[in-house]
C-alpha positions in Angstrom: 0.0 0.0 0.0 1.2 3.8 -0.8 -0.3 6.7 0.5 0.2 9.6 -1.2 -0.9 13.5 -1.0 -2.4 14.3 -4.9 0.2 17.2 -5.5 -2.6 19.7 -7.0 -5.5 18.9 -4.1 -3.8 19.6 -0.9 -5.2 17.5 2.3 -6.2 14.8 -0.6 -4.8 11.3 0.4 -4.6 8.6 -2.1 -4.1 4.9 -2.0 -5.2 1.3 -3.1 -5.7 -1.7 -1.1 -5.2 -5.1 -3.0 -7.5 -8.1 -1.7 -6.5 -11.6 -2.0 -9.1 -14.3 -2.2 -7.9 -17.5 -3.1 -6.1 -17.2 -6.6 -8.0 -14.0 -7.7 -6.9 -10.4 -6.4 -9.3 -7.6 -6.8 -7.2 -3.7 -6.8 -9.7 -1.1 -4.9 -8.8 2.6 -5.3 -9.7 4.9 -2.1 -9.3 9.0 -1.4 -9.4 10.6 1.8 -10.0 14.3 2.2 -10.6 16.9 5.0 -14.6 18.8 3.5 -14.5 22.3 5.2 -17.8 22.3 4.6 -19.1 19.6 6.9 -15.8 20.1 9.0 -14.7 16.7 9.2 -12.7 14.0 7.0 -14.5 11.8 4.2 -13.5 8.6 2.6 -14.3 8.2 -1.1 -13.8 4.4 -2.1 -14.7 5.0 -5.7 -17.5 3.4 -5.9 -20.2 6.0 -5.3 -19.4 5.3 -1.0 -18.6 8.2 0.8 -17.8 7.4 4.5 -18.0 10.5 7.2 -14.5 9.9 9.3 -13.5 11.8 12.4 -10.2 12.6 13.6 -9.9 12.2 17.3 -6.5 14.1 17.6 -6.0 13.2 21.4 -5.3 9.6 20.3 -4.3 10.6 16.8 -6.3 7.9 15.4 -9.2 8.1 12.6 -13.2 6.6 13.5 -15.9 6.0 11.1 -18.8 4.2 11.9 -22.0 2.9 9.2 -24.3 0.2 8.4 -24.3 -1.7 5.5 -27.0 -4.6 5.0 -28.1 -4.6 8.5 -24.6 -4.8 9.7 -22.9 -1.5 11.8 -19.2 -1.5 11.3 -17.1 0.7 13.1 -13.5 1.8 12.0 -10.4 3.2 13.6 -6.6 3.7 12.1 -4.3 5.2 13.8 -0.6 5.6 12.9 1.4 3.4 15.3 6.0 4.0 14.9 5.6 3.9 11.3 3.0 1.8 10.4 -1.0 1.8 10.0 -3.1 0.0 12.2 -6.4 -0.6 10.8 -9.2 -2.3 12.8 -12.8 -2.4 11.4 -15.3 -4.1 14.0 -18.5 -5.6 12.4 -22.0 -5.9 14.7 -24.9 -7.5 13.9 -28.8 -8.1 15.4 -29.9 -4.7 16.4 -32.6 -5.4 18.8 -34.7 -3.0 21.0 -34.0 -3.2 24.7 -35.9 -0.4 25.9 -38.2 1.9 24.4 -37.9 5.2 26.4 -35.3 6.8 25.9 -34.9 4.2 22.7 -32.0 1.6 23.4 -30.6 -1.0 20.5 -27.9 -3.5 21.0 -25.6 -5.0 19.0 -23.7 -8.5 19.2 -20.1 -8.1 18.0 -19.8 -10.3 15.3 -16.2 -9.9 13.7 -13.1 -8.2 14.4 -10.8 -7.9 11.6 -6.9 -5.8 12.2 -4.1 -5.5 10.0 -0.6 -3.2 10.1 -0.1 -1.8 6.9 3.4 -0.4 6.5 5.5 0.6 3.1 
């Protein structure tokens, strides 16, 4: 993986991810960039998904959090002597445990962490 600021787009960070699945590989293209506008970072995965991200700078580390199918994932990266450490926890079964003020839990159902480094 390489990271790199796009030279004409200051504060715009680009990279791409290769994932392995058996034989086949599959190249995904991401952009992260600060939007004054809504006053908070955004990841672009090229795809038409744009992910709100925060950046918690008294642990230096990046958090999104979103659903997709009915599952709420929750991300955090933070830059560790050199290297990336990416962990992206998955939760699944939202169920209503209380109605006022309205309560859901969520089981944990994966946690998946890897160190990128160059």
């Amino acid at each position: 993986m390489h990271i790199k600021e796009i030279a004409n787009k200051p504060a715009r960070y680009q990279w791409q991810i290769i994932y392995k699945m058996g034989t086949t590989s599959e190249a995904r293209p991401y952009e992260l960039y600060y939007d004054k506008q809504k006053r908070h970072f955004v990841l672009d995965e090229k795809n038409g998904i744009f992910i709100d991200t925060f950046y918690r700078s008294s642990e230096a580390t990046l958090y999104s959090g979103f659903i997709v199918d009915g599952k709420y994932l929750q991300t955090e990266e933070v830059l560790i002597e050199g290297r990336l450490r990416v962990r992206i926890y998955s939760f699944t079964g939202a169920r209503l445990t209380l109605n006022q003020p309205e309560v859901h839990t969520f089981e944990q159902a994966t946690l998946q962490e890897c160190w990128l480094s160059k």
